[in-house]
N, C-alpha and C positions, 0 to 999 in steps of 0.2 A: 822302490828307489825313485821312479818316477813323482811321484804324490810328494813324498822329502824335497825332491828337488824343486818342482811346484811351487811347492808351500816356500821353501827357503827366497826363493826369489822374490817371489808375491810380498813377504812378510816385509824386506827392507821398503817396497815404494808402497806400502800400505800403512807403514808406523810411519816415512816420511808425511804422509800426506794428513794422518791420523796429530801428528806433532804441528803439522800448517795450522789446524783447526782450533787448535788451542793459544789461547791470549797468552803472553809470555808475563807471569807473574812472579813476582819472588819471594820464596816462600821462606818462610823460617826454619832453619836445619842446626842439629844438635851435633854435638861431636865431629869426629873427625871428616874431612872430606872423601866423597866417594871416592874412588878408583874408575867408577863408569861413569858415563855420560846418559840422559835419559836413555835414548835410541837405543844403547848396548841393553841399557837393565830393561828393558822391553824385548826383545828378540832374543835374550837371554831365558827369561819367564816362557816367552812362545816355545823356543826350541825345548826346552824343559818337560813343556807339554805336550810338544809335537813326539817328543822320544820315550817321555812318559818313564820319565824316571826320576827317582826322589832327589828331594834336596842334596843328600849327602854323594849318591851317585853322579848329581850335575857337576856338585862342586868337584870330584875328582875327575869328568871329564874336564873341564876349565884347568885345570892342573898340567892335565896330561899335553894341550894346548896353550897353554903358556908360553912357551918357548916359540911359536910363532904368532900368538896376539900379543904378548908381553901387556900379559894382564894376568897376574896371579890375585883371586880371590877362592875364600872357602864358603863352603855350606852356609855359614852364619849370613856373608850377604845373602845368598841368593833367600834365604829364609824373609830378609827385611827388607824384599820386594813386595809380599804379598800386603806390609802394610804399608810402604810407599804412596801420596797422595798426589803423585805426579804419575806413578805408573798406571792410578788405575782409574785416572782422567782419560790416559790414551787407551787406552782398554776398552773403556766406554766409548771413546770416538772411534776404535776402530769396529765393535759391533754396530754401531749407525753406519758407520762405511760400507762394510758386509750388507747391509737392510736396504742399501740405494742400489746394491750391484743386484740385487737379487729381483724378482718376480713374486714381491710377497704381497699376494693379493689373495681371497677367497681364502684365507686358512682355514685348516680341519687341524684341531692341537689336541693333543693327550699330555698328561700332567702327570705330577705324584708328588707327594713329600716324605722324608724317610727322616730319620734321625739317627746320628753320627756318633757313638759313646767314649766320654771323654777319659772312660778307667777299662783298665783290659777284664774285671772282671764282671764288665757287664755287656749286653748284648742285649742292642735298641729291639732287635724282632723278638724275643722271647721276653723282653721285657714288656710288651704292648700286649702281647699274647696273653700274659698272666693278670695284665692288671684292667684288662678287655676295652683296651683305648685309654686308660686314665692317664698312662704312660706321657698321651702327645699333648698334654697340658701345660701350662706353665708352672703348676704346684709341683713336677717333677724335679726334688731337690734329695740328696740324701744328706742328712743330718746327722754330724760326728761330734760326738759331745766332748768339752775341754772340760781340764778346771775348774774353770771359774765361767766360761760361758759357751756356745751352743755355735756351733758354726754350719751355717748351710752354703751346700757346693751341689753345681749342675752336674748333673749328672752325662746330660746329649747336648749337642749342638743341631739344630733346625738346618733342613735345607728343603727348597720346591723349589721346582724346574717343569716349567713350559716350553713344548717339544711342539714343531711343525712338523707333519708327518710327511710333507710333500718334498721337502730341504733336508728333512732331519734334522735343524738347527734349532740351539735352543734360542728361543726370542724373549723368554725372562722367567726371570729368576728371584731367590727370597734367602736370606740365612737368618738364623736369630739364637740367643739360647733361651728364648723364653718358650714357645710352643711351635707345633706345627701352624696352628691359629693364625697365630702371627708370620710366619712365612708365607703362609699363603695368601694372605693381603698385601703384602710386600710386594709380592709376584703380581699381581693383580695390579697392582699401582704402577708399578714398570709398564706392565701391558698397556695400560690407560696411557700411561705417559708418552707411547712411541703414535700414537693416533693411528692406529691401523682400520682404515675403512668399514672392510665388510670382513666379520668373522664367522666362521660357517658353522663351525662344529669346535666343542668341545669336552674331554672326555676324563669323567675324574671317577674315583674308586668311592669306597661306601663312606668311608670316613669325613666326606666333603658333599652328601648327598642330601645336610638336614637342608629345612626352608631358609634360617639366617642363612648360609653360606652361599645358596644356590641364588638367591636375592640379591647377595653382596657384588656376586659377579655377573647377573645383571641388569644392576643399577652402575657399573663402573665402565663395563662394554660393549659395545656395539655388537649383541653375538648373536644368531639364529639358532642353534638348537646346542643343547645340552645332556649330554647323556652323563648316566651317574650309575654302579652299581649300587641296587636296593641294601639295606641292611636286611631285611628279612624277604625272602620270595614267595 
C-alpha cells in the first residue's frame, strides 16, 4: 500500500512536469472528442500498469468510479491509449525524467528478446525449439491459401528489453513483427540515443553471440565488456 500510494502521488507531478517538456502542438484528431484530457489518459495507462490489469478489468474499474470522477469510459478507450501520439511522447519524457532522477552511471545490463504469438494455437518457445532459431527470423510467416490468391500473416510480435541490474529498470527497448534482428537494433539505437557515458557490462544469451551482432553493439556503444552464452561449449 505504501509503493501504490508512492507511486500515485509521484505519477501526477511527474506527468505534470513530463507534459511542461513537451511543445504544445496540434495534432490532427479523427472522430469524436475525447472524454479525457492528456494528463487523465496518461495516469490512466500508469495506474493500469501500476494494478496490472487488462484493459477490460481497467475499464470496469473506471465504471465502478464514475459516479465520483464523472467520467464514464469503456475498455475501447483505454485500448486507443497505447496508439495515442500524444501519450507516448509523455511516456517518453517521463523515462528521460526517471534517467535524471536516477544515478545511472557505470551500467552492468542483461538483455533478452522473446516473441509474442499472435494465434492461441501457436507457442513462440516450442516454436523456436523446433525450427532451432529459424523461428526469430523475419521469413516467419504462416501462409493460408485463398481462392484466388495466397496470403501471408505473422505469426509473433518481436520484443528486446535492456535491464539495469543495479535499478532494475529497463533503459531500452525494441518491438517489431519482423525479427528478433530487428528488435534488437532498435534497442540498441534507443541505448545510443540516451548517450550514456561509461557502459560496464553487458550480458546476452547465445542467440546474439555471432561476430555481426557482437560488432553491431560495439560499434554503436560506449561498452567495456560483453558477455554472451556460447552456442556450442
Amino acid at each position: 500500500m505504501k509503493r501504490i500510494k508512492f507511486a500515485i502521488i509521484n505519477y501526477q507531478l511527474i506527468i505534470e512536469k513530463a507534459i511542461n517538456l513537451t511543445l504544445s502542438v496540434k495534432l490532427e484528431t479523427r472522430g469524436r472528442k475525447s472524454k479525457l484530457i492528456l494528463q487523465q489518459k496518461v495516469i490512466l495507462l500508469l495506474l493500469k500498469q501500476l494494478f496490472r490489469k487488462s484493459n477490460r478489468e481497467m475499464g470496469f474499474l473506471c465504471l465502478v468510479f464514475s459516479a465520483l470522477t464523472n467520467i464514464d469510459i469503456s475498455y475501447k478507450t483505454i485500448e486507443r491509449l497505447y496508439s495515442d501520439f500524444e501519450v507516448y511522447i509523455i511516456l517518453q519524457n517521463i523515462l528521460i525524467i526517471t534517467y535524471s532522477k536516477l544515478d545511472l552511471k557505470n551500467l552492468n545490463l542483461s538483455s533478452d528478446g522473446t516473441g509474442f504469438s499472435l494465434m492461441i494455437s501457436k507457442n513462440y518457445k516450442e516454436f523456436v525449439i523446433k525450427t532451432k532459431d529459424k523461428g526469430k527470423n523475419s521469413k516467419n510467416q504462416k501462409v493460408t491459401i485463398n481462392k484466388k490468391k495466397k496470403i501471408k500473416k505473422k505469426m509473433f510480435i518481436y520484443s528486446f528489453q535492456i535491464l539495469d541490474l543495479n535499478t532494475r529498470l529497463y533503459i531500452a527497448y525494441g518491438t517489431s513483427f519482423k525479427s528478433e534482428d530487428e528488435v534488437f537494433k532498435e534497442a540498441i539505437k534507443m541505448m545510443k540515443s540516451l548517450n550514456f557515458n561509461v557502459i560496464n557490462s553487458i550480458r546476452l544469451d547465445k542467440y546474439y553471440s555471432n561476430n555481426k551482432k557482437v560488432n553491431y553493439i560495439c560499434d554503436n556503444l560506449n561498452i567495456e565488456n560483453i558477455y554472451v552464452i556460447p552456442k556450442k561449449m
